[in-house]
C-alpha positions in Angstrom: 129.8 64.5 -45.6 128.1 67.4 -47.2 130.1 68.9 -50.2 129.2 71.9 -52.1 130.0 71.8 -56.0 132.0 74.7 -57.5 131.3 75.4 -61.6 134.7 74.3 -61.6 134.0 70.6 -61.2 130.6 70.7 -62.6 131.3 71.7 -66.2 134.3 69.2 -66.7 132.0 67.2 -65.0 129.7 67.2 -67.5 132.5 67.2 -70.6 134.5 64.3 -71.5 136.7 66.2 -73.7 137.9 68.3 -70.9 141.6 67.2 -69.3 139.5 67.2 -65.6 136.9 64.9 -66.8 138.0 62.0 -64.7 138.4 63.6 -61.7 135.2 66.0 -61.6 133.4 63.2 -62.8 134.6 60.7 -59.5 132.9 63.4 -57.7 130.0 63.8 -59.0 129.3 59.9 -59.1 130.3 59.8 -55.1 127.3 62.3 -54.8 125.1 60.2 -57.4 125.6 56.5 -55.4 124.7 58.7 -52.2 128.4 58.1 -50.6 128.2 62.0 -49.8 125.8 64.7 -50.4 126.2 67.1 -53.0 124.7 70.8 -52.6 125.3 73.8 -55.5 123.7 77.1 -55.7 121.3 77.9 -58.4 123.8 80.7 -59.1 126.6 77.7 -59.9 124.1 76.3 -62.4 123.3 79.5 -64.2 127.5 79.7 -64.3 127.9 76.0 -65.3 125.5 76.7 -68.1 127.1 80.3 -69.0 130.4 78.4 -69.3 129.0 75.4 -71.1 127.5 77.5 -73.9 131.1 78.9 -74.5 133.4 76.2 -74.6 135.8 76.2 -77.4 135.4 72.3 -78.1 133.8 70.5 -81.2 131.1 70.1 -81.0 130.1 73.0 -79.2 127.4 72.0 -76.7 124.3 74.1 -77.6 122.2 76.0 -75.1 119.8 73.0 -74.9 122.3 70.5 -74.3 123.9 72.5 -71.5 120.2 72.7 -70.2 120.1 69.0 -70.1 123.5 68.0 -69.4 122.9 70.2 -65.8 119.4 69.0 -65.3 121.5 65.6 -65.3 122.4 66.3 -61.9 119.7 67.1 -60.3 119.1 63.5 -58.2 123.1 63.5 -57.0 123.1 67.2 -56.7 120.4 69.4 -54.5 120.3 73.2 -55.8 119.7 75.9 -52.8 118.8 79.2 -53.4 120.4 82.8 -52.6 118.8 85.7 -51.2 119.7 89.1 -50.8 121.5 88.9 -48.0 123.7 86.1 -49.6 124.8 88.5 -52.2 125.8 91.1 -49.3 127.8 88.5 -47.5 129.5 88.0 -50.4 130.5 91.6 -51.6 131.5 92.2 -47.9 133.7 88.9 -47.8 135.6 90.2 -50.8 135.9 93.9 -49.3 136.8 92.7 -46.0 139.7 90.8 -48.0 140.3 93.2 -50.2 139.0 91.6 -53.6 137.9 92.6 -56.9 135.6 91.6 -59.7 134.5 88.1 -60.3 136.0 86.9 -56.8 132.5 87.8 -55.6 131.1 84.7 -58.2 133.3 82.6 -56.2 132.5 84.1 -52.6 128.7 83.4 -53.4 129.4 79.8 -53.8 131.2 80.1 -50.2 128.5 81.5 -48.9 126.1 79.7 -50.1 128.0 76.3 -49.3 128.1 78.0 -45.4 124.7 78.2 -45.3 123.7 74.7 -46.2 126.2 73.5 -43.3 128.4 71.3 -46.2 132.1 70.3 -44.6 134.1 71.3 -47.8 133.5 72.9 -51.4 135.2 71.1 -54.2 136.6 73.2 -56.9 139.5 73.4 -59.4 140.3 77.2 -58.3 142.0 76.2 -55.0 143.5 79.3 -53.9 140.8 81.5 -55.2 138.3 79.7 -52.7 140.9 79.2 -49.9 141.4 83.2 -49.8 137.1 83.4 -48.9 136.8 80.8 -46.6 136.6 81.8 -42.8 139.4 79.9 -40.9 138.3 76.7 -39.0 135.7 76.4 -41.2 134.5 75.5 -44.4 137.4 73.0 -46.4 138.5 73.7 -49.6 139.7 70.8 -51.7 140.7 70.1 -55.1 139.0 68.7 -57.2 141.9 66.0 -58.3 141.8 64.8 -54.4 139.8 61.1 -54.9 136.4 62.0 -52.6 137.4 58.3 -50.7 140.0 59.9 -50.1 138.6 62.9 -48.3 135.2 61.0 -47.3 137.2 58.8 -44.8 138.4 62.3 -42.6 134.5 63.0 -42.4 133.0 59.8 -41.5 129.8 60.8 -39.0 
Protein backbone atom coordinates (compact mmCIF):
# COMPACT_ATOMS: atom_id res chain seq x y z
CA UNK A 1 0.00 0.00 0.00
CA UNK A 2 1.46 3.27 -1.12
CA UNK A 3 0.26 6.30 1.08
CA UNK A 4 1.06 9.81 0.50
CA UNK A 5 1.74 11.99 3.73
CA UNK A 6 -0.21 15.25 4.12
CA UNK A 7 1.68 18.24 6.43
CA UNK A 8 -1.12 17.41 8.53
CA UNK A 9 0.31 14.18 9.87
CA UNK A 10 3.84 15.06 9.39
CA UNK A 11 4.18 17.96 11.75
CA UNK A 12 2.28 16.26 14.77
CA UNK A 13 4.20 13.59 13.58
CA UNK A 14 7.16 15.05 14.49
CA UNK A 15 5.76 16.94 17.88
CA UNK A 16 4.96 15.10 21.01
CA UNK A 17 3.27 18.01 22.49
CA UNK A 18 0.76 18.05 19.82
CA UNK A 19 -2.98 16.27 20.83
CA UNK A 20 -2.33 14.08 17.27
CA UNK A 21 0.96 12.90 18.24
CA UNK A 22 -0.05 9.33 18.69
CA UNK A 23 -1.90 8.87 15.84
CA UNK A 24 0.42 10.66 13.09
CA UNK A 25 3.13 9.09 14.78
CA UNK A 26 1.48 5.16 14.12
CA UNK A 27 1.75 6.31 10.68
CA UNK A 28 4.69 7.28 10.20
CA UNK A 29 6.33 4.21 12.10
CA UNK A 30 3.99 1.77 9.68
CA UNK A 31 6.00 3.54 6.80
CA UNK A 32 9.39 3.38 8.92
CA UNK A 33 9.12 -0.80 9.69
CA UNK A 34 8.30 -0.93 5.69
CA UNK A 35 4.52 -2.25 6.40
CA UNK A 36 3.48 0.47 3.71
CA UNK A 37 5.23 2.94 1.69
CA UNK A 38 5.22 6.41 2.39
CA UNK A 39 5.57 9.19 -0.44
CA UNK A 40 5.32 13.27 0.28
CA UNK A 41 6.16 16.05 -1.99
CA UNK A 42 9.02 18.18 -1.46
CA UNK A 43 6.42 20.95 -1.38
CA UNK A 44 4.86 19.05 2.00
CA UNK A 45 8.31 19.37 3.46
CA UNK A 46 8.91 22.95 2.79
CA UNK A 47 5.08 23.31 4.52
CA UNK A 48 5.96 20.86 7.40
CA UNK A 49 9.00 23.02 8.00
CA UNK A 50 7.05 26.52 7.43
CA UNK A 51 4.56 25.17 10.12
CA UNK A 52 7.18 23.79 12.40
CA UNK A 53 8.98 27.10 12.63
CA UNK A 54 5.64 28.67 13.89
CA UNK A 55 4.25 26.58 16.37
CA UNK A 56 3.04 28.18 19.44
CA UNK A 57 4.62 25.53 21.87
CA UNK A 58 7.56 25.84 24.40
CA UNK A 59 10.08 25.30 23.37
CA UNK A 60 9.59 26.59 20.04
CA UNK A 61 11.45 24.29 17.64
CA UNK A 62 14.06 26.46 15.78
CA UNK A 63 14.54 26.49 12.06
CA UNK A 64 17.38 23.89 12.53
CA UNK A 65 15.48 21.50 14.51
CA UNK A 66 12.60 21.55 12.02
CA UNK A 67 15.44 20.89 9.41
CA UNK A 68 16.35 17.87 11.32
CA UNK A 69 13.25 16.66 12.80
CA UNK A 70 12.08 16.39 8.71
CA UNK A 71 15.29 14.98 7.53
CA UNK A 72 14.28 12.32 10.24
CA UNK A 73 12.08 10.88 7.76
CA UNK A 74 13.77 10.56 5.04
CA UNK A 75 14.38 6.42 5.14
CA UNK A 76 10.28 5.80 6.01
CA UNK A 77 9.30 8.62 3.77
CA UNK A 78 10.46 9.04 -0.14
CA UNK A 79 10.13 12.88 -1.33
CA UNK A 80 9.03 13.34 -5.16
CA UNK A 81 9.23 16.31 -6.87
CA UNK A 82 6.69 18.80 -8.73
CA UNK A 83 6.92 20.29 -11.91
CA UNK A 84 5.15 22.86 -13.68
CA UNK A 85 2.63 21.07 -14.86
CA UNK A 86 1.86 19.72 -11.31
CA UNK A 87 1.17 23.28 -10.25
CA UNK A 88 -1.32 23.68 -13.25
CA UNK A 89 -3.16 20.53 -12.35
CA UNK A 90 -3.56 21.87 -9.25
CA UNK A 91 -4.95 25.48 -9.87
CA UNK A 92 -7.33 23.84 -12.48
CA UNK A 93 -8.52 21.16 -9.78
CA UNK A 94 -9.48 24.03 -7.53
CA UNK A 95 -11.14 26.16 -10.54
CA UNK A 96 -12.88 23.27 -11.87
CA UNK A 97 -14.26 22.95 -8.14
CA UNK A 98 -14.66 26.17 -7.58
CA UNK A 99 -11.96 26.84 -4.83
CA UNK A 100 -9.96 29.59 -3.40
CA UNK A 101 -6.63 30.33 -1.84
CA UNK A 102 -4.69 27.87 0.02
CA UNK A 103 -6.98 24.86 -1.22
CA UNK A 104 -4.38 24.77 -4.11
CA UNK A 105 -1.54 23.79 -1.10
CA UNK A 106 -3.67 21.03 -0.51
CA UNK A 107 -4.62 20.10 -4.30
CA UNK A 108 -0.67 19.88 -4.95
CA UNK A 109 -0.39 17.16 -2.41
CA UNK A 110 -3.32 15.35 -4.44
CA UNK A 111 -1.65 15.72 -7.34
CA UNK A 112 1.38 14.87 -6.49
CA UNK A 113 0.08 11.71 -4.44
CA UNK A 114 -1.78 10.78 -8.13
CA UNK A 115 1.23 10.93 -9.76
CA UNK A 116 3.34 8.53 -7.69
CA UNK A 117 0.30 5.91 -8.05
CA UNK A 118 -0.17 5.88 -3.82
CA UNK A 119 -3.88 4.22 -2.92
CA UNK A 120 -4.75 6.95 -0.26
CA UNK A 121 -3.31 10.30 1.27
CA UNK A 122 -3.38 10.51 4.99
CA UNK A 123 -4.21 13.81 6.45
CA UNK A 124 -6.00 15.51 9.41
CA UNK A 125 -8.03 17.95 6.86
CA UNK A 126 -10.51 15.24 5.74
CA UNK A 127 -13.02 17.13 3.91
CA UNK A 128 -10.57 19.61 2.52
CA UNK A 129 -8.82 16.68 0.61
CA UNK A 130 -12.02 14.66 -0.08
CA UNK A 131 -13.42 17.82 -2.10
CA UNK A 132 -9.91 17.46 -4.68
CA UNK A 133 -9.79 13.98 -5.08
CA UNK A 134 -11.27 12.54 -8.46
CA UNK A 135 -13.99 9.95 -7.69
CA UNK A 136 -12.88 6.24 -7.77
CA UNK A 137 -9.74 7.25 -7.07
CA UNK A 138 -7.23 8.32 -4.77
CA UNK A 139 -8.64 7.54 -0.80
CA UNK A 140 -8.66 9.98 1.66
CA UNK A 141 -8.28 8.86 5.21
CA UNK A 142 -7.82 10.34 8.57
CA UNK A 143 -5.18 10.42 10.07
CA UNK A 144 -6.83 8.88 13.54
CA UNK A 145 -7.85 5.63 11.39
CA UNK A 146 -5.00 2.94 12.87
CA UNK A 147 -2.87 2.19 9.23
CA UNK A 148 -3.59 -1.85 10.23
CA UNK A 149 -6.60 -0.91 10.02
CA UNK A 150 -6.64 0.43 6.53
CA UNK A 151 -3.51 -1.76 5.37
CA UNK A 152 -5.64 -4.98 5.57
CA UNK A 153 -8.31 -3.40 2.60
CA UNK A 154 -5.07 -2.99 0.48
CA UNK A 155 -3.24 -6.09 0.84
CA UNK A 156 -1.47 -6.84 -2.84
Amino acid sequence: MKVAFDTSVLVPALTPALPAHAAAYAWVRAAAEGRLQGVMSWHAFAESWAVLTRLPIRPAPSPATARDSLASLRKAIRRLPLDGSAYDAAVDRCVERGLRSGSVFDALHVVCAERAGADLIVTNDVEDFERLVVAGGLRVVACDTPPETIAKRFRR
